[in-house]
C-alpha positions as CSV (number, residue, x, y, z in Angstrom):
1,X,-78.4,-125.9,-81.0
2,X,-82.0,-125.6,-80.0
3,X,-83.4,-121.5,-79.3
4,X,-83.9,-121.3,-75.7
5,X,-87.5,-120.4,-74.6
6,X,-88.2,-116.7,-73.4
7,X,-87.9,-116.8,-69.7
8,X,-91.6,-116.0,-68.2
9,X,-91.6,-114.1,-64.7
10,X,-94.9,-112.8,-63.2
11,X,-95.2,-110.0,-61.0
12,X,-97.7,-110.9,-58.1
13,X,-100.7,-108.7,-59.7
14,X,-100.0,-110.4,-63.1
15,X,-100.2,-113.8,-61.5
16,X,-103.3,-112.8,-59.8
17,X,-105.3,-112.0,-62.5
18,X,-104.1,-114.8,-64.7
19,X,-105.3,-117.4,-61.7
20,X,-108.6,-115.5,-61.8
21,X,-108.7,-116.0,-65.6
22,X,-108.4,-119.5,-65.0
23,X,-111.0,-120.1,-62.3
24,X,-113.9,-118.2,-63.8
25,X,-116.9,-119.7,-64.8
26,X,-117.5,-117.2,-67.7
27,X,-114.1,-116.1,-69.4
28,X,-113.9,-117.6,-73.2
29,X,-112.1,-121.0,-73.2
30,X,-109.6,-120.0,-75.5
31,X,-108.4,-117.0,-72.6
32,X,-108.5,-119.6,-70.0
33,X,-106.0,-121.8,-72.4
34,X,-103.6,-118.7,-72.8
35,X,-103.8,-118.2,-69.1
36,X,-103.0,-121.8,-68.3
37,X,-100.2,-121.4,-70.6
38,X,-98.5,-118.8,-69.1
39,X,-98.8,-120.1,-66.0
40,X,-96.9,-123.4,-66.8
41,X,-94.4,-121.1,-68.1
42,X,-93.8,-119.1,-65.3
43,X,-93.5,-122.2,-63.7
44,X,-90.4,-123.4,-65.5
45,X,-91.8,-126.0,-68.1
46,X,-90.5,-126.2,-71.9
47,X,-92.9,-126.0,-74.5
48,X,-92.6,-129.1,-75.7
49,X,-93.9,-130.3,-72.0
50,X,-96.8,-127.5,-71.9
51,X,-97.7,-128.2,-75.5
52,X,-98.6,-132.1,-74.5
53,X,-100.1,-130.9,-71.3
54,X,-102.8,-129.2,-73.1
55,X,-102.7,-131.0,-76.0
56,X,-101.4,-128.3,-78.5
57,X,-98.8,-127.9,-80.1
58,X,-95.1,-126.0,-79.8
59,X,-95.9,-123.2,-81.8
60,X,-99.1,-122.2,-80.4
61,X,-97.3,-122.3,-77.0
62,X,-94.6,-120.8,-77.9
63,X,-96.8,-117.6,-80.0
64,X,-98.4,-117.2,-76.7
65,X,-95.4,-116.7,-74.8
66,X,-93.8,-114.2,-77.0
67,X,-97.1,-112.5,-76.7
68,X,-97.4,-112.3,-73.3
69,X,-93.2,-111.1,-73.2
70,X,-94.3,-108.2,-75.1
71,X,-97.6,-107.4,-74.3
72,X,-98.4,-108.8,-71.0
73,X,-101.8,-109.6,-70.2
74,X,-103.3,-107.7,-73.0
75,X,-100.9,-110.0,-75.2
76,X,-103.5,-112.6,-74.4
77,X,-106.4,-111.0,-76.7
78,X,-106.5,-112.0,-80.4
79,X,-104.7,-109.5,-82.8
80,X,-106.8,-106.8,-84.8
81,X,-108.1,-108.4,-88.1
82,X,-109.0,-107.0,-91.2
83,X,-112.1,-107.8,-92.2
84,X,-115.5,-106.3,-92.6
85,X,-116.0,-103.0,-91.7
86,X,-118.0,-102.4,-88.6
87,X,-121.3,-101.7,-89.6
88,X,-122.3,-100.0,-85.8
89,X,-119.7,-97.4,-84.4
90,X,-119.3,-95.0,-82.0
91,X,-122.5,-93.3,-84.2
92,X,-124.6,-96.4,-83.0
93,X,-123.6,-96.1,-79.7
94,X,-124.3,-92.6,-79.1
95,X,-127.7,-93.2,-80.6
96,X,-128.3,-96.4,-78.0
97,X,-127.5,-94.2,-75.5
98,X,-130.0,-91.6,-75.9
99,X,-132.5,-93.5,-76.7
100,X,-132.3,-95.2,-73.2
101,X,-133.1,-91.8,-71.9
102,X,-136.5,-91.9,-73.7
103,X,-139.6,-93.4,-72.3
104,X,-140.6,-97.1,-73.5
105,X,-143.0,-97.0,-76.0
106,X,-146.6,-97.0,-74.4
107,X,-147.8,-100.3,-72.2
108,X,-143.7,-101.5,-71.9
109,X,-142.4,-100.4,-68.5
110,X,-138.8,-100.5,-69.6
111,X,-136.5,-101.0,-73.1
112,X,-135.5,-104.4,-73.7
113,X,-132.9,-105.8,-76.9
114,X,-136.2,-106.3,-79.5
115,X,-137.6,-102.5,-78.7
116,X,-134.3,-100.7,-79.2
117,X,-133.5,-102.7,-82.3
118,X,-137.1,-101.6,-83.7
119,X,-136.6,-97.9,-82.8
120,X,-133.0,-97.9,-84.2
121,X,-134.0,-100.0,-87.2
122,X,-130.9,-102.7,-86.2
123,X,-130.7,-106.2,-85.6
124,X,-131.1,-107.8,-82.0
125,X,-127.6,-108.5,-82.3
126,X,-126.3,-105.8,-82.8
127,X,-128.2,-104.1,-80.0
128,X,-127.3,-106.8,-78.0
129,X,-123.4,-106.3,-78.4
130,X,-123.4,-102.8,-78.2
131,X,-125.3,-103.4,-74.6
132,X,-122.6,-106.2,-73.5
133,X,-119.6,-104.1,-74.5
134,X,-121.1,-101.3,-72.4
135,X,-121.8,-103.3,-69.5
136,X,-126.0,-102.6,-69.4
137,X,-127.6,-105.2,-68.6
138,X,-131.2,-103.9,-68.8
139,X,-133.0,-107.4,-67.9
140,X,-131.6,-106.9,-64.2
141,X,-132.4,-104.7,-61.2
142,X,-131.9,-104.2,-57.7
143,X,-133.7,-102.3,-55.2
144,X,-132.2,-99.9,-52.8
145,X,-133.4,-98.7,-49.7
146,X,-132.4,-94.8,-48.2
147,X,-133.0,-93.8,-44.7
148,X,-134.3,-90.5,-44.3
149,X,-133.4,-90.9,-40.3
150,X,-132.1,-87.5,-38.9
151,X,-129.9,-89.2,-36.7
152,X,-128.7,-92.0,-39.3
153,X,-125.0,-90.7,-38.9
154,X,-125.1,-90.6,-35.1
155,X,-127.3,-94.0,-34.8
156,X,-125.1,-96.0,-37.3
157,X,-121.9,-95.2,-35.9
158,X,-122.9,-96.1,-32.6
159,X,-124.0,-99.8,-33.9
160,X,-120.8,-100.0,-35.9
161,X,-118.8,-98.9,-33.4
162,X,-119.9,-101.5,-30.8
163,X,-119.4,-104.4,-33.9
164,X,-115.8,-103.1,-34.6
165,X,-115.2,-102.0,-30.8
166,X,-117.4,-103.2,-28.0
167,X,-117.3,-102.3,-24.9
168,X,-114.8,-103.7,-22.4
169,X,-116.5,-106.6,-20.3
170,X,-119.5,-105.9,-22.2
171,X,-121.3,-108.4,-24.5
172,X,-122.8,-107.3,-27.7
173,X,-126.3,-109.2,-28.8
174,X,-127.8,-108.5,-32.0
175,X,-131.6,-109.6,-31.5
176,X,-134.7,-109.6,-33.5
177,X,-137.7,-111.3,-34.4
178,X,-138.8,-113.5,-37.4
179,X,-143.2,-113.4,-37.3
180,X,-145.4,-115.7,-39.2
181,X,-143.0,-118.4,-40.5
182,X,-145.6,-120.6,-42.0
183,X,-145.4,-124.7,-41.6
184,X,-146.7,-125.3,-45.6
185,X,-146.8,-129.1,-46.6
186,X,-145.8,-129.6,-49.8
187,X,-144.7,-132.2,-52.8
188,X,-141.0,-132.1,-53.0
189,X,-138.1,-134.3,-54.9
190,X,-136.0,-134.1,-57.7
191,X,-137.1,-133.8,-61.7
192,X,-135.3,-133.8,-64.8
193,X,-135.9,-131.3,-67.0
194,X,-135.3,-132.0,-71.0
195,X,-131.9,-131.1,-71.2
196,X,-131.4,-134.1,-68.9
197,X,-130.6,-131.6,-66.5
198,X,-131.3,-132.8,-62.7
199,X,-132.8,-130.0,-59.9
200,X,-134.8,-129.9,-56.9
201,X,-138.3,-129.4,-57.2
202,X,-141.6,-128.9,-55.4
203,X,-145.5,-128.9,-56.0
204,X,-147.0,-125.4,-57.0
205,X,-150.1,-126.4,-54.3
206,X,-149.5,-126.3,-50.8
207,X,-151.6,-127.1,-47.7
208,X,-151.4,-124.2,-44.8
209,X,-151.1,-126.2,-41.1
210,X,-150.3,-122.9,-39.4
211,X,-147.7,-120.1,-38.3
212,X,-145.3,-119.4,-35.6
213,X,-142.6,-116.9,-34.9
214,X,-139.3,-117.1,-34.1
215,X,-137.1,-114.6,-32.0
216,X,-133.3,-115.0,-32.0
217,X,-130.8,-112.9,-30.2
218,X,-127.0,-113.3,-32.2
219,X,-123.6,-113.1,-29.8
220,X,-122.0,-110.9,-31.9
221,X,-118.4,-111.8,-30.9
222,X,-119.2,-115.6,-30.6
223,X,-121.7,-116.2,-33.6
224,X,-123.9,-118.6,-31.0
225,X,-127.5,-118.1,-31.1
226,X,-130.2,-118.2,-29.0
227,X,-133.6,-119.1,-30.1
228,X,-137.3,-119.6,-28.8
229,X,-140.6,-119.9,-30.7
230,X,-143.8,-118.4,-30.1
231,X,-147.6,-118.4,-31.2
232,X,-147.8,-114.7,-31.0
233,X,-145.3,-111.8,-31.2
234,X,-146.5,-109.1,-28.1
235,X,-143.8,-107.1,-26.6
236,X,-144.7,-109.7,-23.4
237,X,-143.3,-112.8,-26.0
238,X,-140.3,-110.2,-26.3
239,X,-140.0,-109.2,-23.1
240,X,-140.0,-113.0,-21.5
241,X,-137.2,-114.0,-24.7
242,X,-135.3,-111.4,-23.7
243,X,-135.6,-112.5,-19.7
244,X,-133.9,-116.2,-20.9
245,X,-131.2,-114.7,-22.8
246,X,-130.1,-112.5,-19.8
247,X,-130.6,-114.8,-17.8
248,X,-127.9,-116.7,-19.7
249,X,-125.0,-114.3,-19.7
250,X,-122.6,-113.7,-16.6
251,X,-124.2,-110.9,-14.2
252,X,-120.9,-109.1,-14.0
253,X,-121.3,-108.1,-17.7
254,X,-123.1,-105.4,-19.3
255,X,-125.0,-106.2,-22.2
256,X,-125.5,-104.1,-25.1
257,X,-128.9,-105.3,-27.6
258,X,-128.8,-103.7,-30.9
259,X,-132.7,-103.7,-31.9
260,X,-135.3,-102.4,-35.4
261,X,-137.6,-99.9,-34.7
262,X,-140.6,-102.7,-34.4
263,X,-143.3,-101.4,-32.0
264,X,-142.4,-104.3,-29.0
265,X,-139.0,-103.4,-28.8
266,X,-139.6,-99.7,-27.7
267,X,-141.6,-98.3,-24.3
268,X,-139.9,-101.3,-22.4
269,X,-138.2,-98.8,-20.1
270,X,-139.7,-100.7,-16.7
271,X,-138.0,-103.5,-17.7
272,X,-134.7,-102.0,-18.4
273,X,-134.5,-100.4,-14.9
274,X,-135.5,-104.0,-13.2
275,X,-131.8,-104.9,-14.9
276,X,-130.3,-101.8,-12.9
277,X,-128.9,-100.5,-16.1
278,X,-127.0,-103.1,-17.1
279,X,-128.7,-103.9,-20.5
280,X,-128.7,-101.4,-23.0
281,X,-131.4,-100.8,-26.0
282,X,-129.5,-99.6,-29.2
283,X,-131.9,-99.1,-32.5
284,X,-130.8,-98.9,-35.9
285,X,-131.9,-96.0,-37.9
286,X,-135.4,-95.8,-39.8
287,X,-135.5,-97.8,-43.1
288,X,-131.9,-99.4,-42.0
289,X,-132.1,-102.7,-40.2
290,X,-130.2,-104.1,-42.4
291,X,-126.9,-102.9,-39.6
292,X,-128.8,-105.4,-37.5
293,X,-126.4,-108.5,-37.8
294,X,-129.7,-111.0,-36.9
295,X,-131.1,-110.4,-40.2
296,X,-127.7,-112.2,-41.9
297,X,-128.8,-115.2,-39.6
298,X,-132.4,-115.3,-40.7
299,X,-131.1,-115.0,-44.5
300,X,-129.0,-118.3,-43.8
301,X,-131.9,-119.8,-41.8
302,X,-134.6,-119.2,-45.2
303,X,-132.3,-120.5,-47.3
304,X,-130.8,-123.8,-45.5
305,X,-134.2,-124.6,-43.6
306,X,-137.3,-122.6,-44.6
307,X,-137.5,-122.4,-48.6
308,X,-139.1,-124.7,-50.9
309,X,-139.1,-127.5,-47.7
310,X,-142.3,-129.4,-46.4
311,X,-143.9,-129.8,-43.0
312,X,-147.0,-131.7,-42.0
313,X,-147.2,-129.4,-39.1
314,X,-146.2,-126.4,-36.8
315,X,-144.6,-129.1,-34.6
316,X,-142.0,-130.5,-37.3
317,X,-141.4,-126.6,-38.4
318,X,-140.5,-126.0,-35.1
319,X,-138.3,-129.1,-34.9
320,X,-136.5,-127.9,-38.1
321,X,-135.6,-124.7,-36.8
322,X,-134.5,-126.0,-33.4
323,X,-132.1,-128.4,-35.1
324,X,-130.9,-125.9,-37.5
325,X,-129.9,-123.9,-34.6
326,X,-128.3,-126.5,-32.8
327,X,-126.1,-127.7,-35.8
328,X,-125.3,-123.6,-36.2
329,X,-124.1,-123.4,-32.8
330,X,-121.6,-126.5,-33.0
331,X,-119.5,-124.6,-36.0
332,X,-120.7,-121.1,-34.9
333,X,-118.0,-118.4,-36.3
334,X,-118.8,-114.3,-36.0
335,X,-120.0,-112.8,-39.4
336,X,-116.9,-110.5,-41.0
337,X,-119.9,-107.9,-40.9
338,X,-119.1,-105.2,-43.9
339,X,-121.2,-102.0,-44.8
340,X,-121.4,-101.9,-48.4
341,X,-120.8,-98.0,-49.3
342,X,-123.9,-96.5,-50.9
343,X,-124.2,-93.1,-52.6
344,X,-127.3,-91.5,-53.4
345,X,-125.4,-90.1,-56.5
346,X,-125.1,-93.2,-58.0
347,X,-129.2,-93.5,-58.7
348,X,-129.7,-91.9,-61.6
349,X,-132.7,-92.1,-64.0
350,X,-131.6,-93.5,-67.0
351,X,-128.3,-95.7,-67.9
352,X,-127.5,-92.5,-70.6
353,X,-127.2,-90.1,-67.7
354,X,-125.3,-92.7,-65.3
355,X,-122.6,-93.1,-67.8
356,X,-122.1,-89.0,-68.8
């Protein structure tokens, strides 16, 4: 009488993380194998039927789901080996560390694999492992950006409280302005490069036929935008923008405009009181307009419209915008706007001293 097959039931975070396993681009093969594995267990199949699936055999199936039985997801990493001893330990590691807390040597502005495994007379290799298993990855960087605003609490909470909770019978308009979006004319196709590899590509020369600006006003609740183009960017351009989009919305409706600190959006207090108080001017905090919603927009606009393109004049760039709007507006959704949490603790000045 054939052994029945040890019954395989998943808990929902189990299952999770196995599916997660099995759609990422980067996980070893052999992991997403396992994971596929344990899936089609869970599912019900014999390992006769799994091991023809993924063209393996019974045993291998049938190691994995012991292994997983026992061990759970940690079952699914190889076994401990003997073999050659390490040759870098903790001792290594300690010794990586604080040397990342030492300046680069002289005309280097930061450490890199080659320069650590000359100061710690190792191998690249060997640097570079240490490096991965610690998670530093010393070839990449991002900026950050701190207001110094007085008011950034009080400023901020007042812009995210009108995203999360507007105003009754109130409409919320996030509103900006994009200046000197230049129309370049360019040489632009397709290449392969000589890993038979196929990508977009463009010519390195350009010709210049010109600039104009764009200012855009967001509907926060909505997603719609409205749009107009200009030659110059004086608080008059913003003033006459802003008279189009009001002139849009129902009268019986305040209107809240979440604005930057740019110099045409302030001392446009006449203008306000021709409104009768209905509009409202709300500025983000100094060095912080990135909690103006526009500036998601004009991300998507640069990336789907503006970048590497090519237009004979100012005339097709306006074009391109104006149909990139009106193709926006046909599907337009709200952003799920989040505030990424950011602690001034976290910036420390070396990776050694991050880590302790």
């Amino acid at each position: 009488m054939p052994r029945k097959a040890i019954e395989i039931t998943l808990t929902q975070d189990q299952k999770e993380q196995l599916e997660k396993i099995v759609r990422s681009h980067s996980a070893e093969r052999r992991l997403v194998e396992r994971a596929e594995i344990i899936l089609s267990c869970a599912f019900g199949k014999q390992n006769q039927e799994i091991a023809q699936e993924y063209g393996t055999s019974e045993a291998r199936v049938g190691k994995w789901r012991k292994r997983f039985a026992r061990y759970g997801i940690a079952g699914l990493e190889d076994e401990q080996r003997p073999g050659k001893p390490k040759q870098f330990g903790e001792d290594f590691k300690e010794k990586l560390l604080a040397t990342l807390k030492l300046n680069p040597p002289n005309g280097l502005s930061r450490w890199d694999c080659p320069t650590l495994a000359e100061q710690l007379n190792a191998s690249i290799h060997a640097v570079w492992r240490a490096l991965k298993k610690e998670g530093i990855y010393l070839h990449r960087a991002r900026s950050w950006c701190i207001s110094t605003d007085p008011q950034f609490a009080e400023k901020s909470a007042t812009i995210i409280g009108l995203y999360l909770n507007p105003p009754l019978n109130a409409l919320v308009l996030s509103v900006d302005e994009k200046p000197s979006i230049q129309a370049l004319e360019r040489e632009v196709g397709y290449i392969e490069t000589r890993d038979n590899k196929l990508m977009r590509a463009y010519k390195s020369t350009y010709k210049r036929h010109g600039t104009l600006n764009l200012f855009a006003a967001l509907n926060v609740a909505t997603g719609h935008i409205k749009a107009q183009t200009t030659q110059t960017k004086t608080r008059e351009d913003f003033k006459n923008f802003m008279n189009s989009v009001i002139q849009d919305l129902p009268e019986n409706k305040e209107v809240h405009v979440i604005l930057d600190n740019y110099c045409t959006h302030k001392k446009n207090d006449a203008w306000l009181e021709k409104y009768g108080g209905r509009v409202h001017f709300h500025f983000t905090p100094t060095s912080a307009s990135w909690l103006n919603q526009i500036e998601i927009w004009f991300g998507i606009l640069s990336r789907k419209t503006l970048k590497n393109a090519s237009f004979n004049n100012v005339a097709e760039l306006r074009n391109a915008i104006e149909a990139f709007i009106e193709r926006h507006n046909q599907n337009a959704q709200p952003f799920k706007w989040r505030c990424p949490e950011v602690k001034g603790s976290q910036i420390k000045n070396t990776l050694a001293n991050l880590r302790n």
